[in-house]
C-alpha positions as MATLAB code, in Angstrom:
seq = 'XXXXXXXXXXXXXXXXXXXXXXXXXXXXXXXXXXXXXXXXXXXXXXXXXXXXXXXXXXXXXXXXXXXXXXXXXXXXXXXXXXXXXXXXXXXXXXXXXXXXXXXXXXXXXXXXXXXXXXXXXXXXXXXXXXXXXXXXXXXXXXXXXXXXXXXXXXXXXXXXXXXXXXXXXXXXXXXXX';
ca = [
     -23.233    7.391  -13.743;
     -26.127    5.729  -15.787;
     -24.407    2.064  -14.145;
     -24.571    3.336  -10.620;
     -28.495    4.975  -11.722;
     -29.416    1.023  -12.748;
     -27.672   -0.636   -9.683;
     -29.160    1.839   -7.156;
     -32.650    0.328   -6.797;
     -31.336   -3.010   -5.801;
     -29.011   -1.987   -3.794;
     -31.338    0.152   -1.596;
     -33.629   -2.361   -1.426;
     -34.636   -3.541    1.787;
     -35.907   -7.192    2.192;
     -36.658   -9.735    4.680;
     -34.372  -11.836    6.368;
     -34.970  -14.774    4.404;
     -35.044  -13.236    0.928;
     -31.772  -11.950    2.245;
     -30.454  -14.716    3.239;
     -30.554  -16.230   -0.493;
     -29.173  -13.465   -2.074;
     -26.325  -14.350    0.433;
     -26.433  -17.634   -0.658;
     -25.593  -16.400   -3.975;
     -23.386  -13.626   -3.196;
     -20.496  -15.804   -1.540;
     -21.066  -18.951   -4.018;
     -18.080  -18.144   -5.681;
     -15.955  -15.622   -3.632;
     -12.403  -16.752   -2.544;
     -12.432  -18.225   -0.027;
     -15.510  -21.267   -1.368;
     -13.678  -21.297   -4.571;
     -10.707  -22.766   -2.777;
     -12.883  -25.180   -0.862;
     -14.185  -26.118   -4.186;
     -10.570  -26.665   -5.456;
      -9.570  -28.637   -2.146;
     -12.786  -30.984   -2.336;
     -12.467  -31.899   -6.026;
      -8.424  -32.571   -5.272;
      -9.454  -34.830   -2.714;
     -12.009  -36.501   -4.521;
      -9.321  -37.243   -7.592;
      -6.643  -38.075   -5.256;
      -8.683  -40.302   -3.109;
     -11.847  -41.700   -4.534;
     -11.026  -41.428   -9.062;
      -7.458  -41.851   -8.386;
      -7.280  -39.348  -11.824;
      -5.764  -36.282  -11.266;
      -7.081  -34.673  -14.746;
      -9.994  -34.387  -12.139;
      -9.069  -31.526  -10.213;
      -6.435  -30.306  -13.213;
      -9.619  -28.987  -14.992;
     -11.462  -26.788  -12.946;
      -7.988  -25.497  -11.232;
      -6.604  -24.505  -14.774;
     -10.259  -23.025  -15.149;
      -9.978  -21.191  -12.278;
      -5.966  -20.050  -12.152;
      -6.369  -18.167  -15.313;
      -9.771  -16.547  -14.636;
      -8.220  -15.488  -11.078;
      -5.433  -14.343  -12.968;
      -7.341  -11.691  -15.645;
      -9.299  -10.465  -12.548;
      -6.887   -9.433  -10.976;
      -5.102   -7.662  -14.145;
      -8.249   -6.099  -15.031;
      -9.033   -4.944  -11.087;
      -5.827   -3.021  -11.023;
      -6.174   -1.817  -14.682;
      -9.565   -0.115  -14.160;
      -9.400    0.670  -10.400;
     -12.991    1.252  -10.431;
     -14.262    1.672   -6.714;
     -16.793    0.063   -5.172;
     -20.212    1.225   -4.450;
     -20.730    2.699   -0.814;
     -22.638    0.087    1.466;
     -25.765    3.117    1.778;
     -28.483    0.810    3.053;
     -28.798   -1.316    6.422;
     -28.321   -4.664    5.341;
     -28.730   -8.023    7.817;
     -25.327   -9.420    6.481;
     -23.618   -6.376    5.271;
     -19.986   -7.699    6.831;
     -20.508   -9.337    2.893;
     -19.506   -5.805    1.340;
     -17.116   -4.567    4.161;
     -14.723   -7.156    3.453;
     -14.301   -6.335   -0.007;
     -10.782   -4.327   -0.024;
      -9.879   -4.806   -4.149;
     -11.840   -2.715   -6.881;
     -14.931   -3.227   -8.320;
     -14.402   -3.585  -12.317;
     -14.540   -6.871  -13.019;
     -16.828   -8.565  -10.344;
     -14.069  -11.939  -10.005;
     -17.103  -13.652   -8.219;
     -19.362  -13.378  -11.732;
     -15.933  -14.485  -13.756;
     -16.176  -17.633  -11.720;
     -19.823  -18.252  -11.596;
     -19.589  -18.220  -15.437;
     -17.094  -20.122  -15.564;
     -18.297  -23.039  -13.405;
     -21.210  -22.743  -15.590;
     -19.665  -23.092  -18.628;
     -17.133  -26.086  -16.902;
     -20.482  -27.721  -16.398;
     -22.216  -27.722  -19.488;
     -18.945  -28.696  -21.266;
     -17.810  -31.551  -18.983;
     -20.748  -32.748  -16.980;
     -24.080  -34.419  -18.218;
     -27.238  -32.650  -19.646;
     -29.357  -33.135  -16.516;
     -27.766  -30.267  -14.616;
     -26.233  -27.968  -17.986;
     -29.960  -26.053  -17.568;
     -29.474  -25.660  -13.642;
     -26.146  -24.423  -13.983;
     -26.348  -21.218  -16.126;
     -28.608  -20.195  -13.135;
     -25.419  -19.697  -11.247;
     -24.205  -16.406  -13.371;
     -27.948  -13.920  -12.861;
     -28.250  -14.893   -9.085;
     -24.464  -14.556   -8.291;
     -24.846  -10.845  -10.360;
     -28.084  -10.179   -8.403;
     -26.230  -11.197   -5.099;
     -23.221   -8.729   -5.454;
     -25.124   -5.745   -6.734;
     -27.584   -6.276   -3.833;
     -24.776   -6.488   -1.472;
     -22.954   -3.163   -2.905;
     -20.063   -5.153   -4.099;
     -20.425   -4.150   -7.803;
     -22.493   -2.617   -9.777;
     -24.321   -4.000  -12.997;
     -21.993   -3.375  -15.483;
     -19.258   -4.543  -13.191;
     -20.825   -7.984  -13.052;
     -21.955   -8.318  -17.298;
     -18.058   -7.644  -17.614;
     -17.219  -10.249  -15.170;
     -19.757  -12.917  -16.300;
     -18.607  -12.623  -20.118;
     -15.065  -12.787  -19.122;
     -15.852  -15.623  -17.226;
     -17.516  -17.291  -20.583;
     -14.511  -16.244  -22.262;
     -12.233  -17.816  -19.691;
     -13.933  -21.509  -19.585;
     -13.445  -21.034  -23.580;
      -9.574  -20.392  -23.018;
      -9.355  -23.047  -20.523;
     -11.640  -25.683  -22.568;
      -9.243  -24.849  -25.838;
      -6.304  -25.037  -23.465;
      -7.511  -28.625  -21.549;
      -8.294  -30.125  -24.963;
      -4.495  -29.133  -26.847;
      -3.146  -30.721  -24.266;
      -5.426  -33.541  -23.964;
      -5.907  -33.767  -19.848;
      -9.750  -33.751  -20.301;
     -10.222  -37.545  -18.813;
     -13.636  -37.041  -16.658;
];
């Protein structure tokens, strides 16, 4: 009860269409269906352009096994998902969510990308990227996709998964950016 108390003001809340509109932005960042673009674009990038396949093994390995403890974790807690109580512009966003709500897999991969970034990628953007995990929580509790607690759990699982994967990528020695 005292998640659903914390989550309720945001998700009532009632802004304009453009402040909307980035909490959108932020909302589907890392759902399914962009995470597979993601996937697809870097594939074609190593197959095409790097010619090194270690390329797109990283952040798929990344991504496999955080895809794989959401979905263990969804069916283990069955939590349901908050009810959609406020008139939203874009509120198709929470209507197509069909799985349950505990942990938020779109938090898991925000952290994770993060985390892929600031271990793989230059220092410029490390800063930028850990950005990613408060909007992308922000986002789905707005939208009535999760609530709070639903998205810390996913976010620190999604730490804990780019650790796993990092360990994993570096034992077997495919980390060749």
């Amino acid at each position: 009860n005292f998640d659903k108390k914390i989550s309720q003001p945001l998700q009532s809340y009632t802004p304009n269409l453009v402040i909307e509109l980035i909490f959108l932005i932020f909302a589907k960042s890392f759902n399914t269906i962009t995470i597979i673009l993601y996937l697809v674009l870097i594939l074609l990038y190593s197959v095409f352009i790097s010619k090194n396949i270690n390329i797109f093994l990283v952040p798929f390995i990344h991504v496999i096994i955080g895809v794989m403890i959401t979905l263990i974790l969804k069916k283990t807690f069955g939590r349901e998902r908050p009810n959609l109580s406020v008139k939203k512009y874009f509120e198709k966003v929470r209507t197509r969510e069909t799985m349950e709500s505990m942990p938020s897999g779109d938090c898991l991969q925000s952290a994770n990308f993060s985390f892929m970034i600031i271990f793989y990628f230059e220092n410029k953007i490390k800063f930028f990227s850990l950005c990613f995990i408060p909007m992308t929580m922000i986002g789905r509790v707005f939208y009535c996709c999760h609530y709070w607690l639903d998205c810390f759990v996913g976010a620190v699982l999604g730490i804990g998964v780019s650790y796993l994967s990092h360990f994993i990528i570096n034992k077997f020695n495919i980390n060749n950016f």
